[in-house]
Z-matrix of the N, CA and C atoms (Angstrom, degrees):
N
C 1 1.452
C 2 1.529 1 108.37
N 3 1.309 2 105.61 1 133.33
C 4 1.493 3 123.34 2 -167.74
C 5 2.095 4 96.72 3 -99.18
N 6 1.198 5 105.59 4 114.98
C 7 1.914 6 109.06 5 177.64
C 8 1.544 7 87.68 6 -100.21
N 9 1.555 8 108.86 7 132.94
C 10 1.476 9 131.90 8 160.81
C 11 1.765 10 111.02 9 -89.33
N 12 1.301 11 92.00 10 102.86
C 13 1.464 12 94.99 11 -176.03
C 14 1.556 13 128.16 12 -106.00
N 15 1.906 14 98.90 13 29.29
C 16 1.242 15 128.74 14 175.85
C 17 1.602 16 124.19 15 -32.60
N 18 1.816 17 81.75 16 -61.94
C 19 1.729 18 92.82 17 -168.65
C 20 2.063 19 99.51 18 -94.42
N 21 0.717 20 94.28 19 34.20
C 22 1.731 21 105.17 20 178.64
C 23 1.537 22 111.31 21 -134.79
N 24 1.160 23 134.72 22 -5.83
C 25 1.529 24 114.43 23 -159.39
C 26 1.584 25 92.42 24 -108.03
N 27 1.502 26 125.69 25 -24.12
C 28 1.883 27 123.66 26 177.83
C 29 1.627 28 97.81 27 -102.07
N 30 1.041 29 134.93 28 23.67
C 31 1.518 30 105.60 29 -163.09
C 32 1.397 31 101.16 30 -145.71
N 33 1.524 32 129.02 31 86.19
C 34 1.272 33 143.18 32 -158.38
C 35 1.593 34 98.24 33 -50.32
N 36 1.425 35 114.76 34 139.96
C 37 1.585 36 129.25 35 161.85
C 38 1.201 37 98.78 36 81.46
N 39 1.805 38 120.77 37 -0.51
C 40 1.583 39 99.71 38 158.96
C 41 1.181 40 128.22 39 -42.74
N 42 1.719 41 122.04 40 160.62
C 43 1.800 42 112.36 41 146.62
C 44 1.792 43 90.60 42 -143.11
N 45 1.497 44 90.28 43 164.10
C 46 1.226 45 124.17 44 176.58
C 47 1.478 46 129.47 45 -115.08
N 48 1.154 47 140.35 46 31.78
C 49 1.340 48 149.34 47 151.67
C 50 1.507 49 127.84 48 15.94
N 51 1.064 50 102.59 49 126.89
C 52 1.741 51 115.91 50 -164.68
C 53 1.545 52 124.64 51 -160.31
N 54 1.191 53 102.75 52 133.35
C 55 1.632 54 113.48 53 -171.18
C 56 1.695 55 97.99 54 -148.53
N 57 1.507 56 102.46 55 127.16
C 58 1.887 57 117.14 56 -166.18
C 59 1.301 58 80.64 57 -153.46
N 60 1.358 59 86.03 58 154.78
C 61 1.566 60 116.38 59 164.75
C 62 2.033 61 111.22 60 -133.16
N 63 1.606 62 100.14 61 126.38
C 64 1.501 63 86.19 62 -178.89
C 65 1.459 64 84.51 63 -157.03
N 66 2.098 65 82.47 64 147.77
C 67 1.204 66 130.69 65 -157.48
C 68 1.339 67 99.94 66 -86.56
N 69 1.702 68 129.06 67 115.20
C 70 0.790 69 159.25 68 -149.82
C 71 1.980 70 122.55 69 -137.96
N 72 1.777 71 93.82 70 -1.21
C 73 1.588 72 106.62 71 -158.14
C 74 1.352 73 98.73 72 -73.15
N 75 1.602 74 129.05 73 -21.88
C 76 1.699 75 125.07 74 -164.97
C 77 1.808 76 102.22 75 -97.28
N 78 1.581 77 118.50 76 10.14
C 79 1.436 78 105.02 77 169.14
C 80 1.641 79 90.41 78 -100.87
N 81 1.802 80 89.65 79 161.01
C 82 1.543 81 117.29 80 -149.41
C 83 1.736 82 98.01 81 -123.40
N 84 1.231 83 122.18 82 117.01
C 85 1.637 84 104.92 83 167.51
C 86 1.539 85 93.33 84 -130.79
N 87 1.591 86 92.66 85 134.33
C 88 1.684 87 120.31 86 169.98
C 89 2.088 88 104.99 87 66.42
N 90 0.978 89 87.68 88 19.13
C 91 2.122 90 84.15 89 -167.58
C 92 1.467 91 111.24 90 100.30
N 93 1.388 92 113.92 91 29.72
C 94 1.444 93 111.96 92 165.11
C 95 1.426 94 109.74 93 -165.49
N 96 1.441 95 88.15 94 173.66
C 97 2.022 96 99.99 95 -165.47
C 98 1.427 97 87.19 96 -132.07
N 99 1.224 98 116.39 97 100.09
C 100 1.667 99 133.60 98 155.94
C 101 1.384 100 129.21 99 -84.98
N 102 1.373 101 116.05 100 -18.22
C 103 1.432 102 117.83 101 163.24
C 104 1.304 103 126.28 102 -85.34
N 105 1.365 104 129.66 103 79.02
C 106 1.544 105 128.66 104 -159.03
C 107 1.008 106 108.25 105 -131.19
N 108 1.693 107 111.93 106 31.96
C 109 1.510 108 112.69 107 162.75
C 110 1.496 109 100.59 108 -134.54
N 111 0.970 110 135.34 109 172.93
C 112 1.567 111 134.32 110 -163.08
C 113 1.632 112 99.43 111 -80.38
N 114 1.194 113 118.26 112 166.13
C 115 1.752 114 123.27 113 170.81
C 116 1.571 115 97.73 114 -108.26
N 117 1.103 116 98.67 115 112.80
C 118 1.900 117 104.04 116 162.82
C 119 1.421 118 115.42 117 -87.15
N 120 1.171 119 111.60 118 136.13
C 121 1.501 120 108.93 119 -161.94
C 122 1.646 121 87.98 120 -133.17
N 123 1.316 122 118.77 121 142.09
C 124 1.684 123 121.10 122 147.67
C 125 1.287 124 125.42 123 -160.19
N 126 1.167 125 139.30 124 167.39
C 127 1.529 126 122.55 125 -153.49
C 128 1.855 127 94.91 126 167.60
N 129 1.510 128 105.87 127 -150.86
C 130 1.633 129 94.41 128 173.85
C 131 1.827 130 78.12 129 -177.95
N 132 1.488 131 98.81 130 171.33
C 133 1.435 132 121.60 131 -168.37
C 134 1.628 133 102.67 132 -123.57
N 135 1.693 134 104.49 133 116.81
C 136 1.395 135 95.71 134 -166.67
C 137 1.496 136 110.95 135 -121.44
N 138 1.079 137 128.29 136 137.95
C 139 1.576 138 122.49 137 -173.10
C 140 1.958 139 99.24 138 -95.31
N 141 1.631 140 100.46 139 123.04
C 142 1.259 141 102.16 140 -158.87
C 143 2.104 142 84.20 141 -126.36
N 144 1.252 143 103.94 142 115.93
C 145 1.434 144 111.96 143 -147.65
C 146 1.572 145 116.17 144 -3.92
N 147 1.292 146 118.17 145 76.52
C 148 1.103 147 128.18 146 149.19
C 149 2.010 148 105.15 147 104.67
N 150 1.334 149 107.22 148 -8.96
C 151 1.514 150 117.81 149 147.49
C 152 1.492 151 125.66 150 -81.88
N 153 1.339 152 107.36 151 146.72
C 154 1.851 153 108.63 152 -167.77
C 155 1.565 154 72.24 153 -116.52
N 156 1.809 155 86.85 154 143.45
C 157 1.706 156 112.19 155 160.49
C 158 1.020 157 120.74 156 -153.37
N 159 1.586 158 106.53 157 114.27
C 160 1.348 159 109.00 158 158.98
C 161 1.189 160 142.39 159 -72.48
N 162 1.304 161 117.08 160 130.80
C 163 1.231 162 125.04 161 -159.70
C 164 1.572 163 114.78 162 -118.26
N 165 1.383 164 143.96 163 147.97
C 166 1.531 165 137.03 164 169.73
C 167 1.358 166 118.53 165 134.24
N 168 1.526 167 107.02 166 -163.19
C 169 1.704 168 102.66 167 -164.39
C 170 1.464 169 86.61 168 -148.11
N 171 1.441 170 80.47 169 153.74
C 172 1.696 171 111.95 170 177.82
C 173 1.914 172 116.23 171 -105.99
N 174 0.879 173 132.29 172 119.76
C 175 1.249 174 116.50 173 177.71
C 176 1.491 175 128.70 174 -140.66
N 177 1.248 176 130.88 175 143.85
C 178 1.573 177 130.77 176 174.15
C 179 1.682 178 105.00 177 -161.26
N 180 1.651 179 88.83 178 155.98
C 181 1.081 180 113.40 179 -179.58
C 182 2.092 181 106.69 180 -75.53
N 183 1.573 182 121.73 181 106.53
C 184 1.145 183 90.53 182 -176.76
C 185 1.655 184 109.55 183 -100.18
N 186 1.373 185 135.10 184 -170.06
C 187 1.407 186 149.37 185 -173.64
C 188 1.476 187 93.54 186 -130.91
N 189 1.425 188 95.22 187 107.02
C 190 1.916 189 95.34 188 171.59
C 191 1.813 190 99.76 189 -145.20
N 192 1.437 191 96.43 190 149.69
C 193 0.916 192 117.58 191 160.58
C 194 2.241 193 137.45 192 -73.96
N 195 1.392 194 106.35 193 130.25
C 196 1.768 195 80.08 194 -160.50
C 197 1.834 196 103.07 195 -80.75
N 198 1.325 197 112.73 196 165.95
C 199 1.332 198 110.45 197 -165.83
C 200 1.253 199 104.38 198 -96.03
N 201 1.588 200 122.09 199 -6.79
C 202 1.379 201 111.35 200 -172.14
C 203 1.746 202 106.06 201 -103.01
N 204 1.630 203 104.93 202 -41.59
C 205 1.521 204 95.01 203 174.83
C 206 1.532 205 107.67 204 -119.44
N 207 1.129 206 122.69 205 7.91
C 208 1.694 207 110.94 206 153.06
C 209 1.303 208 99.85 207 86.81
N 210 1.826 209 119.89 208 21.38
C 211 1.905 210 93.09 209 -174.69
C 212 1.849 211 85.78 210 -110.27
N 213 1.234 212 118.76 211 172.24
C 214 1.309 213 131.65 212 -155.83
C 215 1.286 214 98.45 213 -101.17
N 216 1.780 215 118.46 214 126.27
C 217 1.477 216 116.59 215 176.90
C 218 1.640 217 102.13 216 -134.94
N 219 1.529 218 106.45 217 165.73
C 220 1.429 219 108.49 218 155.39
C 221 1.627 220 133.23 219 -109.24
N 222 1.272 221 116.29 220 160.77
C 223 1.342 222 98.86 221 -170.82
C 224 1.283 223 107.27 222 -165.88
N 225 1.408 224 111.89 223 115.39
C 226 2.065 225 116.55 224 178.70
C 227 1.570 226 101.21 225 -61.97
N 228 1.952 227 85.02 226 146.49
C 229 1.815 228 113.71 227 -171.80
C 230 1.368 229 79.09 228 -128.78
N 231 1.349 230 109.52 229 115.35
C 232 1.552 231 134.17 230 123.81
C 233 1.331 232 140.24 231 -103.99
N 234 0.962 233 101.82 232 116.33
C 235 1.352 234 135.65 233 171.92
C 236 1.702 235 141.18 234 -72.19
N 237 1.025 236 125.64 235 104.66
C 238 1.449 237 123.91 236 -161.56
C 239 1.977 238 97.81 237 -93.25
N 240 1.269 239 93.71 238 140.41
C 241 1.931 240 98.49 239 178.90
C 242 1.560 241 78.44 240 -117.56
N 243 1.143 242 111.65 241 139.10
C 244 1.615 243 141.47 242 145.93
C 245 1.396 244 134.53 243 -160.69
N 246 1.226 245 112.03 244 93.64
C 247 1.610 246 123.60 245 -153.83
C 248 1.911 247 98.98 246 -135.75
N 249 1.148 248 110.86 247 140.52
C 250 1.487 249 112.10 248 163.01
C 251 1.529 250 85.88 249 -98.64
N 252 2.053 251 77.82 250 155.72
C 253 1.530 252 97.27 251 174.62
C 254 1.505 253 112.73 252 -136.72
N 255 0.946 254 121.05 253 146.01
C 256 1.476 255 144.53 254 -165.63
C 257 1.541 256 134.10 255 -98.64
N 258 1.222 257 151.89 256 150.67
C 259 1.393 258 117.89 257 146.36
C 260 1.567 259 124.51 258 -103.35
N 261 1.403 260 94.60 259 3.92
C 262 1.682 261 103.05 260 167.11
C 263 1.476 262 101.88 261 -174.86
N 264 1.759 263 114.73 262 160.87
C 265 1.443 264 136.64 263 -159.97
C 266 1.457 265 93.59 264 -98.19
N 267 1.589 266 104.76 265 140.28
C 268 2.133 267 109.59 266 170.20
C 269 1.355 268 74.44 267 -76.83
N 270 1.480 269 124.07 268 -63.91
C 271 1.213 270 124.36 269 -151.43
C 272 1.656 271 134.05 270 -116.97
N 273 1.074 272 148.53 271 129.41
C 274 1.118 273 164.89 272 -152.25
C 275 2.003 274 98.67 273 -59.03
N 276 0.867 275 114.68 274 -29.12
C 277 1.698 276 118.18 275 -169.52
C 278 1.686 277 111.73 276 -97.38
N 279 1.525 278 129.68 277 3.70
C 280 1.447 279 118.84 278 147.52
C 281 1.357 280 113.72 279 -123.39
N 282 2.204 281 71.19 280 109.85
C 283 1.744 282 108.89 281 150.75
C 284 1.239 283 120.16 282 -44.40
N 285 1.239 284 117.58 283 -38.91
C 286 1.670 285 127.86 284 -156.37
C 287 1.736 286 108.49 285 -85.60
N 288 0.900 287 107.00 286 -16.71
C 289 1.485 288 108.95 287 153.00
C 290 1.274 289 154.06 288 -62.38
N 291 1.184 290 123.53 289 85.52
C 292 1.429 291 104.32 290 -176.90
C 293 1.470 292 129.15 291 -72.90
N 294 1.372 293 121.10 292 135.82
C 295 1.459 294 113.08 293 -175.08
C 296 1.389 295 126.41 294 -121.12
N 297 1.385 296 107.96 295 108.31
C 298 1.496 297 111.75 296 -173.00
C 299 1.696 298 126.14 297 -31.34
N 300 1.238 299 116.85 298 144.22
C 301 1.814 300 127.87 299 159.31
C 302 1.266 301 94.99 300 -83.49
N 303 1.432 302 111.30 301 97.01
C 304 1.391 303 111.12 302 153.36
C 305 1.557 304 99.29 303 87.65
N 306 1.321 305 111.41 304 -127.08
C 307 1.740 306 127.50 305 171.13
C 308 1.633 307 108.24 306 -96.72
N 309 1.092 308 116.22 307 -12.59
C 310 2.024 309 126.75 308 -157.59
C 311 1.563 310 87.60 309 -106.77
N 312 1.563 311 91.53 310 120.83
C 313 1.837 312 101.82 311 167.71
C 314 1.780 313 73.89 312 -101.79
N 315 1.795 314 99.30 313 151.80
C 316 1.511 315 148.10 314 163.55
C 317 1.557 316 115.42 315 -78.45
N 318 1.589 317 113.37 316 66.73
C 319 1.465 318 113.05 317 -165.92
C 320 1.410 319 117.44 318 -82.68
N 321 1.302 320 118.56 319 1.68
C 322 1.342 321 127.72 320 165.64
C 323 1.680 322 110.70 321 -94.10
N 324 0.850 323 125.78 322 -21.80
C 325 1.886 324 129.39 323 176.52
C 326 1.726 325 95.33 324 -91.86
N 327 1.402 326 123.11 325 -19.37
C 328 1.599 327 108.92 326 174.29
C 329 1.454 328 103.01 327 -95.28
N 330 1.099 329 129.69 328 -27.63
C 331 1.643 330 134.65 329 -177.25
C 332 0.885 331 94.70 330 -50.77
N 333 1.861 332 113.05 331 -54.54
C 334 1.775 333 111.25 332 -151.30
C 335 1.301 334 102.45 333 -68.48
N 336 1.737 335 99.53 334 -69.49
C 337 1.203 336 91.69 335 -165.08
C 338 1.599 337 145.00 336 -47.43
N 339 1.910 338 100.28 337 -19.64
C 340 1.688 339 114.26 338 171.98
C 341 1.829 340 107.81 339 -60.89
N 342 1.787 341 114.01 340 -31.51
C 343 1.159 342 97.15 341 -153.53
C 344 1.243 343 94.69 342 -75.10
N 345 1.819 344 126.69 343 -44.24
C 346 1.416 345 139.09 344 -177.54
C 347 0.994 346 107.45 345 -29.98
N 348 1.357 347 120.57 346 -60.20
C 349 1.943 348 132.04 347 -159.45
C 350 1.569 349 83.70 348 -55.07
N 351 1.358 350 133.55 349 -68.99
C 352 1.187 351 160.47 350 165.30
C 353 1.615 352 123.56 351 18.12
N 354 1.794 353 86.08 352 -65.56
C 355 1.454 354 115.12 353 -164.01
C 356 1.800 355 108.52 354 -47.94
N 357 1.169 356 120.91 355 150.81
C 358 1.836 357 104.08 356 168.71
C 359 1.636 358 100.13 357 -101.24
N 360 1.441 359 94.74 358 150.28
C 361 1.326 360 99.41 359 160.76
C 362 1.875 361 135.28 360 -113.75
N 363 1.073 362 94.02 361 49.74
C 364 1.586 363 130.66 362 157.08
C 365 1.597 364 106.42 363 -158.32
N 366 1.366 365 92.03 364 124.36
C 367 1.622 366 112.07 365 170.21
C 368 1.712 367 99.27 366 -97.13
N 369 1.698 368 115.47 367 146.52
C 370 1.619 369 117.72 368 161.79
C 371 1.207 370 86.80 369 -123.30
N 372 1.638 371 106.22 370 -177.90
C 373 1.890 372 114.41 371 -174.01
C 374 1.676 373 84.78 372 -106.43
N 375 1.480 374 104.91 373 -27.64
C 376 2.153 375 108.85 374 -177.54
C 377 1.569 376 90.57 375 -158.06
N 378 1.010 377 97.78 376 176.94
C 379 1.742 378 114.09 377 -164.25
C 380 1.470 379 107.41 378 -67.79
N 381 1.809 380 110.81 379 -38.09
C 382 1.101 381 132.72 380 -150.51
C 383 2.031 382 112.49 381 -106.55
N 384 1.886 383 95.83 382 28.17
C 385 1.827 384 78.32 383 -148.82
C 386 1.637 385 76.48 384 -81.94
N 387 1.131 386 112.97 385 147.01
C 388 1.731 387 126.90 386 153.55
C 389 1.530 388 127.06 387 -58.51
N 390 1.576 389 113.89 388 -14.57
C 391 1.405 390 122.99 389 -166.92
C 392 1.271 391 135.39 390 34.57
N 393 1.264 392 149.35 391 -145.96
C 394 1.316 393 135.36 392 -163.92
C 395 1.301 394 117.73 393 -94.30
N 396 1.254 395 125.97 394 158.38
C 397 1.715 396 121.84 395 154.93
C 398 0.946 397 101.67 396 -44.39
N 399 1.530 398 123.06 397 150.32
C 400 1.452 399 119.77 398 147.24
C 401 1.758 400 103.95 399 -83.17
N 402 1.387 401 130.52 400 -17.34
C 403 1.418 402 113.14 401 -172.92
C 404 1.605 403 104.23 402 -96.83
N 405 1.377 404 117.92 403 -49.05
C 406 1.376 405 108.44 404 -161.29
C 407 1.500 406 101.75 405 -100.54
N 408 1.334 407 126.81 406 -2.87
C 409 1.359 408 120.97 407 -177.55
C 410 1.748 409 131.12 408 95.88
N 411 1.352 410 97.20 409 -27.84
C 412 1.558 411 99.24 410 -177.57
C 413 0.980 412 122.77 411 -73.03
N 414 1.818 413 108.31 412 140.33
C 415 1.408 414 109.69 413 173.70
C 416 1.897 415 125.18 414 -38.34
N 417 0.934 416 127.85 415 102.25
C 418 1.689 417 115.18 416 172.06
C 419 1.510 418 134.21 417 -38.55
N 420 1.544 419 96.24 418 -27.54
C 421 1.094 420 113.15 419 -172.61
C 422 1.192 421 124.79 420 -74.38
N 423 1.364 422 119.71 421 -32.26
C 424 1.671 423 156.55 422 172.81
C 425 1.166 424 114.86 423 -54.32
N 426 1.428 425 105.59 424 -75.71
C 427 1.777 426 145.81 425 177.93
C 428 1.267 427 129.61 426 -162.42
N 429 1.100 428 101.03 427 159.38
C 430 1.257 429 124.73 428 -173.96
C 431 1.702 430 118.67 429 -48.27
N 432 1.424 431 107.27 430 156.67
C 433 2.029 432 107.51 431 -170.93
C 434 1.522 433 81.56 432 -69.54
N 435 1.070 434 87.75 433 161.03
C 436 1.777 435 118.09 434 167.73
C 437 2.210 436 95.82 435 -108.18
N 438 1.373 437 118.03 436 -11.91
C 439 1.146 438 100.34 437 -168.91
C 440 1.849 439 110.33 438 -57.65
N 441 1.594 440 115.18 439 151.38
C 442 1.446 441 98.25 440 168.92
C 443 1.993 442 97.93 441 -98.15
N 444 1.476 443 86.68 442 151.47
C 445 2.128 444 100.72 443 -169.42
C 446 1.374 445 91.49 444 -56.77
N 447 1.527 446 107.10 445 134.91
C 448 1.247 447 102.29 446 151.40
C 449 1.433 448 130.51 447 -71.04
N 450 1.707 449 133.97 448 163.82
C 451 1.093 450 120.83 449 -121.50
C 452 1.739 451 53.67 450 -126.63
N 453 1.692 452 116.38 451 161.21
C 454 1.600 453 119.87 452 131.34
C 455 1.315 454 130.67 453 -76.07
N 456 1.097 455 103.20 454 142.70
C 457 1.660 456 115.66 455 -169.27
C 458 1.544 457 111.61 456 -39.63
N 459 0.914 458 94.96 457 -75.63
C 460 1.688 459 107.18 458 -178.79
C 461 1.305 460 115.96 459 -33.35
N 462 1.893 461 101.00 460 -36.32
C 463 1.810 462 90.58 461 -176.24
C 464 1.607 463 100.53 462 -110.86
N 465 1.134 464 113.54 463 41.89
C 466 1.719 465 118.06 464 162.99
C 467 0.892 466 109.98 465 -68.74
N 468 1.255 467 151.70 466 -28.95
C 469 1.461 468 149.23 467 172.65
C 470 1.586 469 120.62 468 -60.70
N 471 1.427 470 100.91 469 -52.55
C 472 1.561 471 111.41 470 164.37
C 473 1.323 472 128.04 471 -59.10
N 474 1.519 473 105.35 472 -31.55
C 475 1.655 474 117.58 473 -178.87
C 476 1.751 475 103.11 474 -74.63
N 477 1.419 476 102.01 475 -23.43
C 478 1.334 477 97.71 476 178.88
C 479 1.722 478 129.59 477 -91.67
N 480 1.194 479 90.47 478 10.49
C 481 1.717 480 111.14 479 174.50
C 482 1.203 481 107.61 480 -102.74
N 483 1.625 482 130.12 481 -28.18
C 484 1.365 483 140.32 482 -170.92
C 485 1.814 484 81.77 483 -74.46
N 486 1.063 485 132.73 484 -80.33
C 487 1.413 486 149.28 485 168.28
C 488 1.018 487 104.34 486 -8.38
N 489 1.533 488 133.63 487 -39.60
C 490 1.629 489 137.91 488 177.57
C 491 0.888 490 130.40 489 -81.19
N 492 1.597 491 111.83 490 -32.96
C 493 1.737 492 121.98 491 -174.08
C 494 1.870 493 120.90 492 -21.01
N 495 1.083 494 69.92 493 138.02
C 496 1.695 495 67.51 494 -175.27
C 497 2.165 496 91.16 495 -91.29
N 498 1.967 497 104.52 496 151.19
C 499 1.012 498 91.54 497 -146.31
C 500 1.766 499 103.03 498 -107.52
């Protein structure tokens, strides 16, 4: 979606108002596609004496997998947009700018790209999951290891009398 930011870019305390939804389901992070519901985005473009600001939120439901025990959860992405916008740079060194085509800000190339920057790269299912054994495999979260403790060397001999008891 193309915003005409005609009657907003000379005319102090304008705004420009906007609500899109964009399809985001065919980007891929780490071997998966977690965004497979649309991002609703809305916000408005405000001329703040003679600065444009965008203002608003981006949001979707994503489908991720957790990184520590691997079981499948969901979890809302919000997203904050706050960017001034421009129609041209004095200078070559702000990134943080967006700069109009013409009068038309590109509100689908700022959606995306805010949610991307966005994304985390560690997913949990909760702050607190314990994730898997590394020896016997089980979820932690579930129950308990099935591993038996390893014994120290030295007292393998003793562990091996515990092992004998008569019962």
């Amino acid at each position: 979606m193309r915003l005409d930011l005609r009657n907003v870019i000379h005319i102090p305390d304008a705004k420009a108002p906007f609500q899109l939804q964009v399809d985001l389901s065919d980007l891929e992070f780490y071997g998966r596609k977690p965004i497979v519901r649309p991002v609703q985005a809305q916000g408005c473009v405000t001329n703040h004496a003679g600065a444009l600001v965008l203002e608003g939120t981006a949001r979707s439901e994503l489908d991720l997998v957790c990184d520590r025990c691997g079981k499948p959860f969901t979890r809302e992405k919000v997203v904050e947009l706050n960017s001034l916008v421009a129609q041209e740079l004095e200078d070559e060194e702000n990134d943080d700018i967006l700069l109009l085509d013409g009068t038309e800000l590109d509100l689908d190339e700022v959606v995306t790209e805010a949610f991307v920057l966005a994304m985390d790269t560690k997913n949990l299912c909760s702050d607190d999951c314990k994730g898997l054994c590394a020896g016997c495999g089980v979820n932690l979260n579930e129950e308990p290891c099935r591993c038996k403790p390893e014994v120290d060397p030295r007292l393998a001999a003793l562990a091996q009398l515990l092992d004998n008891k008569p019962e």
